[in-house]
MILUM-25877 format. One record per residue (C-alpha): residue number from 1; z, y, x. Coordinates in nm, 4 decimals, decimal comma, padded with zeros to 6 digits. Layout:
<rs>
+-----+----------+----------+----------+
: num :       zz :       yy :       xx :
+-----+----------+----------+----------+
: NUM :        Z :        Y :        X :
...
+-----+----------+----------+----------+
</rs>
This chain:
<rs>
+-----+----------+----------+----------+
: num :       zz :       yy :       xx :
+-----+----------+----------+----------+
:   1 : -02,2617 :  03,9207 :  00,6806 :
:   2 : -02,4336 :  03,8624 :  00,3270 :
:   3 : -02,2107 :  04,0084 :  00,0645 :
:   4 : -02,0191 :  03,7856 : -00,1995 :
:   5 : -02,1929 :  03,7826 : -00,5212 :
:   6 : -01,8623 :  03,8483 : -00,8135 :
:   7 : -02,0750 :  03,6824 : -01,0620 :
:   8 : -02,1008 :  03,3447 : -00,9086 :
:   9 : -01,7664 :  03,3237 : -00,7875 :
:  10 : -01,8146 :  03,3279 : -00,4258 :
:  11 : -01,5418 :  03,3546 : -00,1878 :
:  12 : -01,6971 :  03,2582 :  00,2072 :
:  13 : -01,4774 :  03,0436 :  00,3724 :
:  14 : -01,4366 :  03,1949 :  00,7327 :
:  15 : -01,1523 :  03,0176 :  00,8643 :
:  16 : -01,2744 :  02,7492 :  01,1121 :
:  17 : -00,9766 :  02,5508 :  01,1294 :
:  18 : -00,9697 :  02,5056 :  00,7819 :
:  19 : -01,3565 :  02,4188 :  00,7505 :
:  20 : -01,3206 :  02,1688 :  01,0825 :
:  21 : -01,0553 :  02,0424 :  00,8340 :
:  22 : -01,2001 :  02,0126 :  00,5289 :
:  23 : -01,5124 :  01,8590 :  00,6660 :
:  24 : -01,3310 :  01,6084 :  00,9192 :
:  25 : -01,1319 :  01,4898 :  00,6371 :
:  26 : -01,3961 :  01,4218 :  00,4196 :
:  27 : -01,5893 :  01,2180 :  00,6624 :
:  28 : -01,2966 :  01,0177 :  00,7507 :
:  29 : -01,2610 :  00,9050 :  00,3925 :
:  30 : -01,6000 :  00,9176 :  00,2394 :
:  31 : -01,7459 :  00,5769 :  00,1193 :
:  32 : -02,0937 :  00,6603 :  00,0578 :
:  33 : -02,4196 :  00,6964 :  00,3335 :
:  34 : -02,5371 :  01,0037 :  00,1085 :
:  35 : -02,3573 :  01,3618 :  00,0784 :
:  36 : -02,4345 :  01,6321 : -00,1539 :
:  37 : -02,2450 :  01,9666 : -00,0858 :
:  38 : -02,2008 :  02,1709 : -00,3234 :
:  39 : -02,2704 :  02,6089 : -00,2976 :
:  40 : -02,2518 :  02,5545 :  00,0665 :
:  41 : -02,3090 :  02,9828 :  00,0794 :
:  42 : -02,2687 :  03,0739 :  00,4687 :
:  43 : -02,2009 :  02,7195 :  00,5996 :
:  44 : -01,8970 :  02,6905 :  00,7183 :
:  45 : -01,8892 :  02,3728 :  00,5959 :
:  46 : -02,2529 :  02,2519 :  00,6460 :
:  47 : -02,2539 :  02,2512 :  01,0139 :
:  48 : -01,9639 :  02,0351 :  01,0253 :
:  49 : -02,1081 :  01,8219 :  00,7931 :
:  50 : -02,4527 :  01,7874 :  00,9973 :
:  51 : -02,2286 :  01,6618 :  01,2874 :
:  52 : -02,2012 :  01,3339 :  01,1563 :
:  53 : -02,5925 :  01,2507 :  01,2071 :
:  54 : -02,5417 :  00,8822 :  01,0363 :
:  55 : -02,5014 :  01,0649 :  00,7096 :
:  56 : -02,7963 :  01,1503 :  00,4606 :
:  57 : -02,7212 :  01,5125 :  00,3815 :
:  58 : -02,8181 :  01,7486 :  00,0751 :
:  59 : -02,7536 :  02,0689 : -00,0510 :
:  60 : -02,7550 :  02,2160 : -00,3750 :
:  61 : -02,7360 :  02,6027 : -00,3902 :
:  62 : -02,8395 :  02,8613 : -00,6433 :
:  63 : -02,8124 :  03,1849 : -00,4807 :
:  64 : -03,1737 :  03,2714 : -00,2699 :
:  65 : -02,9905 :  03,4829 : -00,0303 :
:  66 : -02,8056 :  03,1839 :  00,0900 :
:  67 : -03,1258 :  02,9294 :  00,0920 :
:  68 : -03,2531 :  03,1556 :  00,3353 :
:  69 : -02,9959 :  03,1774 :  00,5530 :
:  70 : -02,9215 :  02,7858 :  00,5244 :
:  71 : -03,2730 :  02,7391 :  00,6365 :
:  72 : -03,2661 :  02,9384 :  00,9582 :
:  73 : -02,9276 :  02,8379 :  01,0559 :
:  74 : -02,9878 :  02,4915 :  00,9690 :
:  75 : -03,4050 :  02,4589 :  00,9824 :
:  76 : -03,3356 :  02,0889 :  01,0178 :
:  77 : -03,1821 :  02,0546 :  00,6638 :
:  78 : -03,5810 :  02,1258 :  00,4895 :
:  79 : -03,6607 :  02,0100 :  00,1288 :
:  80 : -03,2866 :  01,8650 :  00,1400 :
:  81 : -03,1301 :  02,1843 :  00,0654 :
:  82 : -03,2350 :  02,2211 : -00,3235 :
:  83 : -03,2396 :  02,5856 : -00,4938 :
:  84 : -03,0929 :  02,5235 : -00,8475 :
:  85 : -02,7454 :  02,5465 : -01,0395 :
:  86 : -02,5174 :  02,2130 : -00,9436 :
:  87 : -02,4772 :  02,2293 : -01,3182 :
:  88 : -02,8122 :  02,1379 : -01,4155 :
:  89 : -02,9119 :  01,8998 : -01,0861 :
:  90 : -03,0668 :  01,5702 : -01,1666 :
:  91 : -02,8612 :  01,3377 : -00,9390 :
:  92 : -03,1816 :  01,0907 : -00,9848 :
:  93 : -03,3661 :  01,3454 : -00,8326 :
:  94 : -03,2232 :  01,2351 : -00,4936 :
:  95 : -03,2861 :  00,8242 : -00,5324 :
:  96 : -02,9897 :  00,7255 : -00,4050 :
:  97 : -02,7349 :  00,4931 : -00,5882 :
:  98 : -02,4075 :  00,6821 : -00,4656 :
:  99 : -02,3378 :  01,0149 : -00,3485 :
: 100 : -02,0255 :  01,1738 : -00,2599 :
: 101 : -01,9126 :  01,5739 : -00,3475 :
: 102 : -01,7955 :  01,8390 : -00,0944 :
: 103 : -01,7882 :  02,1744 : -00,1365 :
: 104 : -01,5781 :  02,4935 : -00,1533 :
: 105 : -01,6345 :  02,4995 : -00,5027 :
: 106 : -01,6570 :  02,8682 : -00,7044 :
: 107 : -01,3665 :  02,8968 : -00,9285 :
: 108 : -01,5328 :  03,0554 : -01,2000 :
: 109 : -01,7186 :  02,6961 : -01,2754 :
: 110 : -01,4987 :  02,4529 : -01,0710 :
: 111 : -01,3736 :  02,2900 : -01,4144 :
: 112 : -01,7520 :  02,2090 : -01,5494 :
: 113 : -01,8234 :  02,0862 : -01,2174 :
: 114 : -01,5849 :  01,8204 : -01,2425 :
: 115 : -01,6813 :  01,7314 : -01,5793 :
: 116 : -02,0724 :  01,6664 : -01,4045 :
: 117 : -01,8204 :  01,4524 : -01,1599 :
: 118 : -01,6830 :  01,2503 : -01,4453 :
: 119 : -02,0256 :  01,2349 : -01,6382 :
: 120 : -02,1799 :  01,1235 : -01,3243 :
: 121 : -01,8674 :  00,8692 : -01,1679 :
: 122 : -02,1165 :  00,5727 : -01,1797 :
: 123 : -02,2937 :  00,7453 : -00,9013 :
: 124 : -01,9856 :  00,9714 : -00,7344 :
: 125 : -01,7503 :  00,6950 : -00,5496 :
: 126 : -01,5594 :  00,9860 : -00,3783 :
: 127 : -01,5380 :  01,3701 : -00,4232 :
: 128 : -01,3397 :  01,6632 : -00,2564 :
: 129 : -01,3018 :  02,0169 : -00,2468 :
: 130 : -01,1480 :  02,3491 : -00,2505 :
: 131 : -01,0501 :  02,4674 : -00,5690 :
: 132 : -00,7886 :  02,7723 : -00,7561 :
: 133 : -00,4918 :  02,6135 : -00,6836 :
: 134 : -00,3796 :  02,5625 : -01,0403 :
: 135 : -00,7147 :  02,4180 : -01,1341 :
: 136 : -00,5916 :  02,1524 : -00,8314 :
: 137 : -00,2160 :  02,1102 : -00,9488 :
: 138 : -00,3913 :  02,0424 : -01,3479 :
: 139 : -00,6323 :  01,7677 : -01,2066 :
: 140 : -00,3423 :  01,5855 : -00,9921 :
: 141 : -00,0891 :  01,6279 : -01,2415 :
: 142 :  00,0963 :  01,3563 : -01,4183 :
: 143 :  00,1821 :  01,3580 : -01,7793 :
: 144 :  00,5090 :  01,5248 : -01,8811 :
: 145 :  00,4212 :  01,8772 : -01,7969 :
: 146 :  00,2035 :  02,1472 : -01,9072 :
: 147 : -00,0342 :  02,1318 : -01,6295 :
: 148 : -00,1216 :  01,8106 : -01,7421 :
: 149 : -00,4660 :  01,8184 : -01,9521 :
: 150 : -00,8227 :  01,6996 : -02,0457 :
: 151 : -00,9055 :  01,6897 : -01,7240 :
: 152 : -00,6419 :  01,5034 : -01,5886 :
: 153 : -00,6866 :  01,2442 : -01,8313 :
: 154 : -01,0179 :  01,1768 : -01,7382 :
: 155 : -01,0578 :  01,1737 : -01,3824 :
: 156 : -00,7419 :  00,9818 : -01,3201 :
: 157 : -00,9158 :  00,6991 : -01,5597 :
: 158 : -01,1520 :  00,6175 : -01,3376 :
: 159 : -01,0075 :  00,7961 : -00,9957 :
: 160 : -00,7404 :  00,8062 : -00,7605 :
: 161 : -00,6557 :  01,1944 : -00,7128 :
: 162 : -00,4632 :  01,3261 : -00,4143 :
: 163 : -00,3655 :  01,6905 : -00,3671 :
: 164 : -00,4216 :  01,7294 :  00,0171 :
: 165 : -00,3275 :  02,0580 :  00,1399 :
: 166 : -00,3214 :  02,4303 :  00,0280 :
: 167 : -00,5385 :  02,7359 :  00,1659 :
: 168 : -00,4130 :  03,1001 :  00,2147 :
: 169 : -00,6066 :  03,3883 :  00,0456 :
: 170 : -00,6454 :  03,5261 :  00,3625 :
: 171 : -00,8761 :  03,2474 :  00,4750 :
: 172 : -01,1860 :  03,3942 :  00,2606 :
: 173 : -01,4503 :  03,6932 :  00,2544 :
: 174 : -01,3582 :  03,8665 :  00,0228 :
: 175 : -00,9774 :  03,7109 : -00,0124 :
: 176 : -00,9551 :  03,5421 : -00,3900 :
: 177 : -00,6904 :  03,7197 : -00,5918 :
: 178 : -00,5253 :  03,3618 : -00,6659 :
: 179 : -00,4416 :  03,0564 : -00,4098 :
: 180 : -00,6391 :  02,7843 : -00,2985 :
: 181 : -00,5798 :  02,3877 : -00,2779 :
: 182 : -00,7946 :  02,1005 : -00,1377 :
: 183 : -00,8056 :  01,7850 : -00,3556 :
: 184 : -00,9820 :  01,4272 : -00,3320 :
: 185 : -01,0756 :  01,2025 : -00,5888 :
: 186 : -01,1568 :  00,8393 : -00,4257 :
: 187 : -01,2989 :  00,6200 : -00,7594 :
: 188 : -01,0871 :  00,3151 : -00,9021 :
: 189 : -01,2285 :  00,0038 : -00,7702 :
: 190 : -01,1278 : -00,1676 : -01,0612 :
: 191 : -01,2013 :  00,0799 : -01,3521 :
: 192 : -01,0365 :  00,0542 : -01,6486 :
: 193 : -01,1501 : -00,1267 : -02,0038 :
: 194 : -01,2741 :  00,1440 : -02,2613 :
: 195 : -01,4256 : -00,0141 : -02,5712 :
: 196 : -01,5949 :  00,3542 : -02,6571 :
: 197 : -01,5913 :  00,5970 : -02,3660 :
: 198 : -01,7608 :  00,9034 : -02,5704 :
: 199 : -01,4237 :  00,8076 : -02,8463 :
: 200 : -01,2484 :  00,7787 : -02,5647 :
: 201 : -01,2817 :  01,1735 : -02,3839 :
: 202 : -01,3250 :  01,2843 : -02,7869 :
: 203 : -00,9655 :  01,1656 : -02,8589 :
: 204 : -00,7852 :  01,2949 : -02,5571 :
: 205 : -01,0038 :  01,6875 : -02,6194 :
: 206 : -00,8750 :  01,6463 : -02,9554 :
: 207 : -00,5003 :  01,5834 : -02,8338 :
: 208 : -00,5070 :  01,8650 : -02,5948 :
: 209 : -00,6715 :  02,1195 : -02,7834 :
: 210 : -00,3709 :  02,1202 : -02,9894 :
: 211 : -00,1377 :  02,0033 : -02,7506 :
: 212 :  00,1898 :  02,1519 : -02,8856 :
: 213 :  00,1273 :  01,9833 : -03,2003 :
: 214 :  00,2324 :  01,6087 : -03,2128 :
: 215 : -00,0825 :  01,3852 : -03,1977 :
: 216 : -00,0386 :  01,2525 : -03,5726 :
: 217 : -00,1624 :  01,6115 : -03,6558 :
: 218 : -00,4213 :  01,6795 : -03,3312 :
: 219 : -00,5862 :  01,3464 : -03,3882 :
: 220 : -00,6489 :  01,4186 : -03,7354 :
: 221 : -00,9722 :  01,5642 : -03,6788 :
: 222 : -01,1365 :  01,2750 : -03,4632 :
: 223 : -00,9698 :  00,9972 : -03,6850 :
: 224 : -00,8852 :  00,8372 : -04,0256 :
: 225 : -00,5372 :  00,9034 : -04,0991 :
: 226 : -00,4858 :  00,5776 : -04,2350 :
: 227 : -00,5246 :  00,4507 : -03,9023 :
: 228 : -00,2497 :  00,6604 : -03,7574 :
: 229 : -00,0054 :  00,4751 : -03,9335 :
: 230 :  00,3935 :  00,4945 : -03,8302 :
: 231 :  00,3604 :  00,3704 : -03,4798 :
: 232 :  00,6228 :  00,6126 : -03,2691 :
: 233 :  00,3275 :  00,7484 : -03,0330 :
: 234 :  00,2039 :  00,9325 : -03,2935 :
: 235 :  00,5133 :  01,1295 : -03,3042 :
: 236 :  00,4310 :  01,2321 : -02,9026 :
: 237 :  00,2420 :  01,5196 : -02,7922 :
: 238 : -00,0542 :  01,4737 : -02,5740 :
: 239 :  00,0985 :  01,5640 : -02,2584 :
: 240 :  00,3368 :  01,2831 : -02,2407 :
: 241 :  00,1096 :  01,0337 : -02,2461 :
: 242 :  00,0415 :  00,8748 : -01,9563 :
: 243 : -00,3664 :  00,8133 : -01,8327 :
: 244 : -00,2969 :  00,4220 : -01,9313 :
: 245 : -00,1576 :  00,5238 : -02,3027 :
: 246 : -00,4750 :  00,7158 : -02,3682 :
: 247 : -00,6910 :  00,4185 : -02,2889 :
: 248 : -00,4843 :  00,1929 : -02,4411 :
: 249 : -00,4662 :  00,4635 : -02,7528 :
: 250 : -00,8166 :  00,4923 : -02,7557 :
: 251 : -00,8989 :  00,1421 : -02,7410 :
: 252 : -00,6738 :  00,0458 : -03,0430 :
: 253 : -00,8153 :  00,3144 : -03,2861 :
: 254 : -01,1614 :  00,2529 : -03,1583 :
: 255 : -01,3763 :  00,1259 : -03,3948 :
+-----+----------+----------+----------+
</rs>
């Protein structure tokens, strides 16, 4: 058994029934002919993945240990397994026009890899994976609570978000010290309006970096105040608007 690396996060997913899971799931919902799985590490998920042979499969892992042992469990996968950081991947690298996410993500980056996910949503129709549970309750939550936050903003703009199911500690090598939760994020067929996207994801950062201020004061720093005016949102606090007030926020004060 290779030994987890504590600096990239890794926690091996051992328990079958929840990889048969995880993977069945996803390939009864996924909407694109392309897959790209994310740290795939031992590949507990990979060689349920491979199972569905219709599928155009890639890989993207940065630890070397685990490209070797991808390639001589899974010889088959070849120049489709890429060595390099998710973070930095070129998704035009792989010439496709959609790819869906899987993976059993490592927490210590699982919220930048969701911000590639909503940088990238023109090409990602559907995404799912195993994340810190709390990570999973913040992306699924709705607003009017404190787990309710940048991200949540964002991704339910453009997707549909459904927390599945959650995963024991127990279920990894070496067990994570916090609990684990599967999630799925299907894209919006009919995406909303945004007059100014970059405004758009600046405003709501701005709102939630100071969230327990009210958003007359947050917004202060990304807008005119003469533009804030009296209207009674301004007297809210980011977390209880909902996803459709930000855009509608957003495309009001954008210029």
């Amino acid at each position: 058994m290779i030994p987890a690396k504590k600096s990239l996060g890794q926690h091996f997913l051992h328990d079958e029934n929840i990889a048969r899971k995880i993977a069945e799931t996803f390939l009864t919902l996924n909407t694109a002919d392309t897959i790209l799985e994310i740290g795939p590490g031992t590949g507990s998920l990979t060689k349920y993945l491979l199972k569905e042979k219709s599928l155009n499969y890639f890989a993207v892992e940065t630890d070397e240990r685990m490209i070797e042992h991808l390639h001589h469990e899974f010889p088959q996968l070849k120049s489709n397994l890429i060595h390099e950081d998710f973070l930095e991947f070129d998704f035009t690298s792989i010439n496709v026009n959609s790819v869906s996410i899987i993976g059993n993500f490592p927490y210590n980056i699982s919220s930048q890899i969701l911000f590639r996910v909503f940088e990238n949503k023109e090409k990602i129709p559907f995404a799912m994976g195993m994340f810190q549970k709390e990570v999973a309750q913040r992306i699924a939550s709705k607003h009017g609570n404190k787990e309710y936050g940048i991200l949540s903003v964002l991704l339910q703009a453009y997707y549909e978000v459904n927390y599945l199911f959650e995963v024991h500690e127990q279920s990894f090598s070496p067990p994570p010290k916090v609990k684990s939760a599967v999630i799925q994020l299907q894209r919006k067929k009919d995406p909303p309006y945004l007059k100014n996207e970059s405004f758009f994801r600046a405003l709501v950062k701005a709102g939630f970096n100071q969230r327990r201020k009210t958003l007359r004061n947050s917004l202060s720093s990304v807008i005119d105040r003469r533009k804030i005016g009296e209207d009674k949102i301004f007297s809210k606090r980011a977390e209880q608007l909902s996803v459709n007030e930000w855009i509608d926020l957003a495309n009001q004060l954008s210029e």
